[in-house]
C-alpha positions as CSV (number, residue, x, y, z in Angstrom):
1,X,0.0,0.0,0.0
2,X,3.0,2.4,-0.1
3,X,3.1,4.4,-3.0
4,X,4.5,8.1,-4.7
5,X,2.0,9.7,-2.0
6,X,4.3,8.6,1.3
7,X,7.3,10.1,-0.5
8,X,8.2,12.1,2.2
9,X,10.2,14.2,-0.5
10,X,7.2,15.5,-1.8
11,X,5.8,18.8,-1.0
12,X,2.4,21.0,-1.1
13,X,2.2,24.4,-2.8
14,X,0.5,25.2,0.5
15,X,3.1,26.9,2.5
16,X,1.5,25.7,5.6
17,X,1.6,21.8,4.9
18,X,5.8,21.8,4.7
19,X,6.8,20.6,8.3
20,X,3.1,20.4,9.7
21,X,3.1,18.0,12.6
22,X,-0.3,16.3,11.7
23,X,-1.8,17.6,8.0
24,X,1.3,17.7,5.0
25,X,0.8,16.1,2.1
26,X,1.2,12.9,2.8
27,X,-1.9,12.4,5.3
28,X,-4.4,13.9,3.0
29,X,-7.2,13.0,5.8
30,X,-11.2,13.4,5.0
31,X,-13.9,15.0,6.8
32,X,-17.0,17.3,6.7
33,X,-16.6,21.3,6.8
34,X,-18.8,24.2,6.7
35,X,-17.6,27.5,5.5
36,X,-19.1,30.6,7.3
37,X,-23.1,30.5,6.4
38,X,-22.1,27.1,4.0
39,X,-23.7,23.8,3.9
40,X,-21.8,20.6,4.7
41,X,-19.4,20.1,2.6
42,X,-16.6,16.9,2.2
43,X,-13.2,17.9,2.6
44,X,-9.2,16.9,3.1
45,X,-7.0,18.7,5.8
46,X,-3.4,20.1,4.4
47,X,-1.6,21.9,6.8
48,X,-3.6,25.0,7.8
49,X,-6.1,24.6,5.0
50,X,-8.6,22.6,3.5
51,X,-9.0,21.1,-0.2
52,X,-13.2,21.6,-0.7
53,X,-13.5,18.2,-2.6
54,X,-16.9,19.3,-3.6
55,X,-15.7,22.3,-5.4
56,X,-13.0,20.2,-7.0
57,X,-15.3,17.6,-8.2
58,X,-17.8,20.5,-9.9
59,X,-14.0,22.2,-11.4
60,X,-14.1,18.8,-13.6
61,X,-10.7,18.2,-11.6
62,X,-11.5,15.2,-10.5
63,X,-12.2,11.6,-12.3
64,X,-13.5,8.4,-12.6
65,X,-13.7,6.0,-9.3
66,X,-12.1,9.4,-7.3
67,X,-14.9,11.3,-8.8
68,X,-17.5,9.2,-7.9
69,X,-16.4,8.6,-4.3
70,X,-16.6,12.6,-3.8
71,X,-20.0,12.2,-5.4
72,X,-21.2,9.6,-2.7
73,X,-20.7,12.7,0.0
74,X,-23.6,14.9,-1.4
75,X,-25.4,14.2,1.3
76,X,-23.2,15.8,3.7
77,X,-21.4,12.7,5.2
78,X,-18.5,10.5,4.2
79,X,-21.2,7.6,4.3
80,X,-21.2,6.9,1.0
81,X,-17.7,7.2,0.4
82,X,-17.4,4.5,3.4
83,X,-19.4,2.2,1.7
84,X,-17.2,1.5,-1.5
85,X,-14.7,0.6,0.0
86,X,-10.8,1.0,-0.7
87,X,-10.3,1.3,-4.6
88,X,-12.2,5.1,-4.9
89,X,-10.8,6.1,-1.8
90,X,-7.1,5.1,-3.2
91,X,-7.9,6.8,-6.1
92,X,-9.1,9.9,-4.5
93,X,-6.1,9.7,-2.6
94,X,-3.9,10.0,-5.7
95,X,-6.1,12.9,-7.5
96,X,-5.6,14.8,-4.3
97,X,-2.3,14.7,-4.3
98,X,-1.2,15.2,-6.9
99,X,-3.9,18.4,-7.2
100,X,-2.1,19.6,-4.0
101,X,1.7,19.2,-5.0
102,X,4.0,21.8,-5.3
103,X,3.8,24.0,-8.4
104,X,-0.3,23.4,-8.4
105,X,-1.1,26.6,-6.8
106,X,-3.8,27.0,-9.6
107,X,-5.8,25.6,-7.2
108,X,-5.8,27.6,-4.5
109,X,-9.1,28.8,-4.5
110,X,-10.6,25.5,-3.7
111,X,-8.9,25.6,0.0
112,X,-10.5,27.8,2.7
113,X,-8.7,28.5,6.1
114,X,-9.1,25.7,8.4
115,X,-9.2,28.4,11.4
116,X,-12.4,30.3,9.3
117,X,-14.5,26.8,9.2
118,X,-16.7,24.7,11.1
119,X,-15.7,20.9,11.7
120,X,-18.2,18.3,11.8
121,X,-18.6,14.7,12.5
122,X,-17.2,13.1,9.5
123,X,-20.3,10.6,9.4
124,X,-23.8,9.6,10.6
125,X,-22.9,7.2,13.2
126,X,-25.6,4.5,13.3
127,X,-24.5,2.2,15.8
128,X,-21.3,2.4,18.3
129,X,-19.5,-0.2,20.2
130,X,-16.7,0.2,22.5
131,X,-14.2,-2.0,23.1
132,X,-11.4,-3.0,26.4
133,X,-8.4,-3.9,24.5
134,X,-6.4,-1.9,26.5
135,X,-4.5,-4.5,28.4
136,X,-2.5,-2.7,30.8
137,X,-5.9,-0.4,31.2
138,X,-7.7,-3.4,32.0
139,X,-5.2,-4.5,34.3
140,X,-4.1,-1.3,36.6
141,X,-8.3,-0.6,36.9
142,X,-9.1,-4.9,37.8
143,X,-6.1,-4.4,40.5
144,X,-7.7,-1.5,42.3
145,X,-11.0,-3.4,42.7
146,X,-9.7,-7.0,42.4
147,X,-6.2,-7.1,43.8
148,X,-5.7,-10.9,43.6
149,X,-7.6,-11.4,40.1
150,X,-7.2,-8.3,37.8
151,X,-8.1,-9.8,34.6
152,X,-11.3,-11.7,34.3
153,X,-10.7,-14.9,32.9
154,X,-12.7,-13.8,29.9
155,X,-9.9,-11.3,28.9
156,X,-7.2,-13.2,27.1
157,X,-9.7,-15.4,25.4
158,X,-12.2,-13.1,23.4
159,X,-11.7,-9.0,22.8
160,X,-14.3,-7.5,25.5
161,X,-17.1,-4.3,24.1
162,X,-19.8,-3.2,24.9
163,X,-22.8,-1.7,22.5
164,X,-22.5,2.5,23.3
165,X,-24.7,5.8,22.5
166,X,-24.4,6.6,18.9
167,X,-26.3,10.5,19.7
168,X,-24.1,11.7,22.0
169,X,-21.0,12.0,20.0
170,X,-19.4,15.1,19.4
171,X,-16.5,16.5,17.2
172,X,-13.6,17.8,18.6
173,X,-14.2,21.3,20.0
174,X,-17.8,20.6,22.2
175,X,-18.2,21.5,25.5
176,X,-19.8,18.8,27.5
177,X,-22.0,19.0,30.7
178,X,-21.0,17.0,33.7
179,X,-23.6,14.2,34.2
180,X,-26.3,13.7,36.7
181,X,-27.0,10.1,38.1
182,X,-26.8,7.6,41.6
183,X,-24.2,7.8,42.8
184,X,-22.8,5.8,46.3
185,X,-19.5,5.4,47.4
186,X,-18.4,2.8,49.6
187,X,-18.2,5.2,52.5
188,X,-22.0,6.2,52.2
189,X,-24.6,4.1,53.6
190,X,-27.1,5.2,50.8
191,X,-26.9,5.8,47.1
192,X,-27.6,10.1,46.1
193,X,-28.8,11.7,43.0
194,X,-26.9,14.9,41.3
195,X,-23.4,15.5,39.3
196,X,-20.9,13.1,38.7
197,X,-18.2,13.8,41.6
198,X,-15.3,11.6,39.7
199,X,-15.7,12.6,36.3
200,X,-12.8,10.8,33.9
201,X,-11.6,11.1,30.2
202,X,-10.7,8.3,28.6
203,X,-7.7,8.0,25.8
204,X,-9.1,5.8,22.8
205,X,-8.8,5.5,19.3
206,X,-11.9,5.1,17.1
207,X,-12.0,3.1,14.1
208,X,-14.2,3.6,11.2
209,X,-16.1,0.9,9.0
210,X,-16.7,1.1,5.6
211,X,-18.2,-1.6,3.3
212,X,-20.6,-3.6,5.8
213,X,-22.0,-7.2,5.6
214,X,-25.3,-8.7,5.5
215,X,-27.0,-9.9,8.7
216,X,-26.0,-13.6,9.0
217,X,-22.7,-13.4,7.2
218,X,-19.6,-13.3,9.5
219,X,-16.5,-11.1,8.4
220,X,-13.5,-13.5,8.3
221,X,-10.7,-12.3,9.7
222,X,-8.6,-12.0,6.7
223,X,-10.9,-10.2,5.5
224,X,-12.0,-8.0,8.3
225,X,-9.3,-5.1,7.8
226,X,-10.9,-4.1,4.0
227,X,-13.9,-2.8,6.6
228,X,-12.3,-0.3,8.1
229,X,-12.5,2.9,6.6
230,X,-10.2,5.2,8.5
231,X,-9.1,5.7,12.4
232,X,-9.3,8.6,14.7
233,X,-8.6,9.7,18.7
234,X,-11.5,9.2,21.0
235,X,-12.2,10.6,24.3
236,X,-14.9,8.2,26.0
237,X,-15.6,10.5,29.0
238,X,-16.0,8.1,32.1
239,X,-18.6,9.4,35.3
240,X,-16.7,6.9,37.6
241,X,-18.7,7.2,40.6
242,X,-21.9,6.3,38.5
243,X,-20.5,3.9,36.3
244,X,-19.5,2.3,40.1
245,X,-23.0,1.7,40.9
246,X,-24.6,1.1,38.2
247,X,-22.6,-1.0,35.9
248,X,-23.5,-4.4,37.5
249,X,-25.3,-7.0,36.0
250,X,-24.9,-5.0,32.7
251,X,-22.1,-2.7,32.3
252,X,-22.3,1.3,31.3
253,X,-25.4,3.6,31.4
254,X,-25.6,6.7,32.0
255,X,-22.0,7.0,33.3
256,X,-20.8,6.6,29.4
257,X,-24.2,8.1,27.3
258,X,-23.8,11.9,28.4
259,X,-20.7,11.7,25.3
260,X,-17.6,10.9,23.8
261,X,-15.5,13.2,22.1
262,X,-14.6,12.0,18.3
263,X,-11.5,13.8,16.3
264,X,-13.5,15.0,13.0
265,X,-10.4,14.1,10.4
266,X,-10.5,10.3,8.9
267,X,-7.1,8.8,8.8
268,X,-7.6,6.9,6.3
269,X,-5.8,3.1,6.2
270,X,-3.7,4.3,3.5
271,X,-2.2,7.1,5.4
272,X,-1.2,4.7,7.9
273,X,0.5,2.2,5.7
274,X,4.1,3.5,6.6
275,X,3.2,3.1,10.2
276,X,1.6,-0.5,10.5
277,X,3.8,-2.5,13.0
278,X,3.4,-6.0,14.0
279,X,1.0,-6.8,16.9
280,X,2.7,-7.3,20.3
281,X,3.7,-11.0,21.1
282,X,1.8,-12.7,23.6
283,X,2.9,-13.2,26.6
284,X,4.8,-17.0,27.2
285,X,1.3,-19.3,28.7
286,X,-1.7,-16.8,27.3
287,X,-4.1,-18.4,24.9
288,X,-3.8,-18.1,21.4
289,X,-6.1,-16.4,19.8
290,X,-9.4,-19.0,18.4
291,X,-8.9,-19.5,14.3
292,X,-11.8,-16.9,13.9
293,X,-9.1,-14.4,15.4
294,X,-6.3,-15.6,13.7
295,X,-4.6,-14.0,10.6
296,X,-0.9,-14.5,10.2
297,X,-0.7,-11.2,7.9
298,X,-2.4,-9.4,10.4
299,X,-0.4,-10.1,13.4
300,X,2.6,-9.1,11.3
301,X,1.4,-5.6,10.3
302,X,-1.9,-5.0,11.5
303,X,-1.0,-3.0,14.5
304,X,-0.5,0.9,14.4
305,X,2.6,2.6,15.1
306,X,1.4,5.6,17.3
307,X,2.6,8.2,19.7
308,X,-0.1,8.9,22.3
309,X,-0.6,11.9,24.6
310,X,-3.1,13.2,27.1
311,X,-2.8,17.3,27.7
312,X,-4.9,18.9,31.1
313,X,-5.6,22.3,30.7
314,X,-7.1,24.0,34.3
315,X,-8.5,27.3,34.4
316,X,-5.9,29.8,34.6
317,X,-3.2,27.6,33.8
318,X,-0.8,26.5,30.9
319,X,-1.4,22.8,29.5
320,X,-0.1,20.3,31.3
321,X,0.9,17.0,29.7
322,X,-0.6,13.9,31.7
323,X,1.0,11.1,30.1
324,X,2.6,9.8,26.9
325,X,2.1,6.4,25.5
326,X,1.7,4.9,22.4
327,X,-0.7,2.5,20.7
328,X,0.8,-0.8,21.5
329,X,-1.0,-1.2,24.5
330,X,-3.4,-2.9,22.7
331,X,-4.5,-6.7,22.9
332,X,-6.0,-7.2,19.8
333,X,-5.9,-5.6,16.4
334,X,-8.2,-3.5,14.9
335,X,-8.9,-6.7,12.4
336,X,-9.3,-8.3,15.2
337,X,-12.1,-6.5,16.8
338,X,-14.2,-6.6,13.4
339,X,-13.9,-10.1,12.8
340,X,-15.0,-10.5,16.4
341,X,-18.0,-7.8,16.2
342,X,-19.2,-9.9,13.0
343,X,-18.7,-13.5,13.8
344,X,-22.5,-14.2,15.2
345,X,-23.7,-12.5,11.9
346,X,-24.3,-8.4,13.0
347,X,-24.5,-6.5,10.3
348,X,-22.0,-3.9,10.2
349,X,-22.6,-0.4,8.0
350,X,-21.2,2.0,6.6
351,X,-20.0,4.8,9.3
352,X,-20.5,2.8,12.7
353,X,-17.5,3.5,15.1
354,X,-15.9,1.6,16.8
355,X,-13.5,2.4,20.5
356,X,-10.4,0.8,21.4
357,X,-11.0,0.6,24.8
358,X,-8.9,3.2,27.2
359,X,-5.0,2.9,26.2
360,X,-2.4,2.9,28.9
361,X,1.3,1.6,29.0
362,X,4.0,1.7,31.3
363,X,5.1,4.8,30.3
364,X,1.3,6.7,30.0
365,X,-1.7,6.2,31.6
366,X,-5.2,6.8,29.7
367,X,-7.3,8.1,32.5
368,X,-7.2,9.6,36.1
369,X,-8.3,6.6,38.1
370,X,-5.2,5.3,37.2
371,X,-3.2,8.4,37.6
372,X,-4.7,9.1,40.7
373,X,-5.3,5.5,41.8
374,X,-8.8,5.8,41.7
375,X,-8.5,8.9,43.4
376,X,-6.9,8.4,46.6
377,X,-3.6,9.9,45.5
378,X,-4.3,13.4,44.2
379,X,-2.4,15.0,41.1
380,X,0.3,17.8,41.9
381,X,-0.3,19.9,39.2
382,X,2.3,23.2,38.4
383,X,0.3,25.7,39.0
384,X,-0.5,24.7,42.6
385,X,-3.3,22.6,41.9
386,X,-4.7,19.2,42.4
387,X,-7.1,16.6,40.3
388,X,-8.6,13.6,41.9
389,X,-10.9,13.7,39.1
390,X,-11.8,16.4,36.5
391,X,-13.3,19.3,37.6
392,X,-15.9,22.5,36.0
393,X,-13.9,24.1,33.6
394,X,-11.2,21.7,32.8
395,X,-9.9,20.4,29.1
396,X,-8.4,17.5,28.2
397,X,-6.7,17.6,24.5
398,X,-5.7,13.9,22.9
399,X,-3.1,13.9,20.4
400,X,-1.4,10.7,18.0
401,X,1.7,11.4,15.9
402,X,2.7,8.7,13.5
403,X,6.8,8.9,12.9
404,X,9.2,6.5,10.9
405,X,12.4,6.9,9.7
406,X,12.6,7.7,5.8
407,X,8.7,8.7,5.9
408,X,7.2,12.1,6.9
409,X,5.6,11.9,10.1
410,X,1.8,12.3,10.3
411,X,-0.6,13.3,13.0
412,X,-4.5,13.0,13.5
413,X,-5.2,16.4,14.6
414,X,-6.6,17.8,18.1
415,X,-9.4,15.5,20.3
416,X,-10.5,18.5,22.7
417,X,-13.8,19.0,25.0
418,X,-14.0,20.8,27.9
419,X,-16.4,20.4,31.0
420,X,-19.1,22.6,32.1
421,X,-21.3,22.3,34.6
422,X,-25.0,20.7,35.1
423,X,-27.1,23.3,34.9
């Protein structure tokens, strides 16, 4: 999958794209824009600016499969362009570049200032599932609640989700109200009603599907990478105390449905192709994964090569970086997770989303409870001030960088939403 459009020699006539740390030329990533009093309109991020693909398409710029995949986005969403899969959206990827390469400036009216739009979710999501494949996640939250038996034995056998709230996504950029619900600590004798006390982010990625299958028809694993349409950060806000004391028998409610905070660029898979990386080895005496989960091609390179961080940003205060992993926390692939999702015959479509699960390594944690140990160890922040949890006012900012030697280094672009209060 790498081609003339990862030569990290090549360069944009948009001065902006030269050295940008997540949008030069060789991303190219998609996603739906509104210009000041505009409709919706499908576009691709490079550096500061953004190629309309709409306006290229009606310039006569654009042609054949490329063309027609633009086409499939008159509606407002990537959707359509989802659904047909890789060979338009290669193609696209090619017309673009090349309509974007240095010495092209003849199309600079089709870009408008990033900074000047409106970003939107880059699809209709119609169904959401989140996933715990987050290993070490799994195993630093199991140890403060099950010291002696961290991992269910459940864990290393079959990749863990649970079906989420499609609504309440947002793009990058919303404010988000702290949620009401029960709440009751082990300390109080009886469960109370009102805000979230221990209010969490949570550091995913999201993965998109594209083509979908019929009900019935399982998505072999081999297979099962071809529906994924792109990947982005994901911020799966967690109300801790709430999710405590209502999650038993049958997992999150309303500590997970009050939203999640999506990136609005598409990575697509070719983008990524530089940065695919074999999936971890197993530990020596875990299962292997059943045949069903099994691909040899995707244990070699199905994995992503990705530079994690988590930013806090108090009132008053300068950013403050709360961890730094990387991706390879992980358990199972994205492939993985699909072929799983499909195997009892749900029908996948065109724009669901998909969440990793929280991400934490050794060297960076995905969340406060386990920065804080559940809270009971209060952050020291620089400016004087301390998080158990997340408090009125705060932001948290997720960012992935993409770097390999001989290959321009790519990013997907700010994950920010700030807390307000419940009115």
């Amino acid at each position: 999958m790498i081609d003339r459009t990862h030569d990290a020699g090549r360069r944009s006539f948009v001065a902006s794209a030269t050295g940008h740390a997540d949008f030069p030329i060789q991303n190219l990533p998609l996603g739906i824009f509104s210009a000041a009093g505009g409709a919706r309109r499908a576009g691709v991020a490079i550096g500061d600016m953004i190629l309309d693909l709409a306006a290229a398409l009606e310039a006569g710029l654009l042609s054949g499969v490329a063309a027609e995949a633009v086409a499939a986005t008159g509606d407002g969403t990537l959707n359509g362009l989802f659904a047909l899969g890789a060979a338009p959206r290669q193609a696209l990827r090619a017309q673009v570049a090349d309509l974007l390469a240095e010495g092209a400036d003849a199309q600079a009216p089709l870009l408008h200032n990033s900074g000047n739009c409106t970003l939107h979710l880059p699809a209709r999501i119609g169904d959401y599932t989140d996933f715990f494949a987050g290993i070490q996640h799994a195993t630093n939250v199991g140890a403060l609640f099950r010291p002696d038996n961290p991992l269910l034995p459940n864990y290393k056998h079959v990749p863990i989700g649970y079906h989420g709230r499609a609504s309440s996504i947002v793009p990058s950029g919303t404010a988000l109200r702290r949620p009401n619900g029960q709440r009751k600590p082990a300390a109080e004798a009886e469960p109370s009603f009102g805000p979230s006390r221990n209010l969490d982010y949570e550091l995913e990625l999201g993965i998109w599907i594209g083509p979908g299958n019929a009900l019935g028809e399982p998505i072999p694993i081999g297979q099962a990478a071809g529906h994924i349409a792109g990947y982005g950060l994901l911020n799966d806000w967690s109300a801790r105390d709430i999710q405590g004391w209502e999650y038993q028998p049958l997992g999150p409610f309303l500590a997970k449905n009050f939203g999640s905070t999506l990136s609005p660029w598409v990575i697509t898979p070719e983008a990524m192709a530089p940065f695919r990386v074999a999936q971890p080895a197993r530990p020596e005496g875990d299962p292997k994964p059943m045949d069903y989960l099994w691909d040899e091609a995707d244990q070699a390179g199905g994995a992503l090569g990705l530079e994690l961080e988590v930013w806090l940003t108090v009132p008053g205060a300068e950013p403050f970086r709360l961890s730094q992993g990387d991706a390879q926390g992980l358990y199972w692939t994205p492939a993985q997770m699909v072929a799983h999702h499909a195997c009892g015959g749900c029908n996948l479509q065109p724009g669901d989303l998909f969440g990793t699960g929280t991400i934490s390594t050794a060297t960076g944690y995905g969340s406060l409870l386990e920065i804080t140990q559940g809270g009971r160890k209060p952050l020291a922040l620089p400016s004087g001030a301390t998080r158990r949890f997340l408090e009125d006012g705060d932001t948290i900012t997720l960012r992935a960088r993409a770097r390999r030697e001989g290959f321009a280094g790519i990013g997907f672009g700010d994950c920010t939403g700030t807390i307000l209060a419940m009115t």
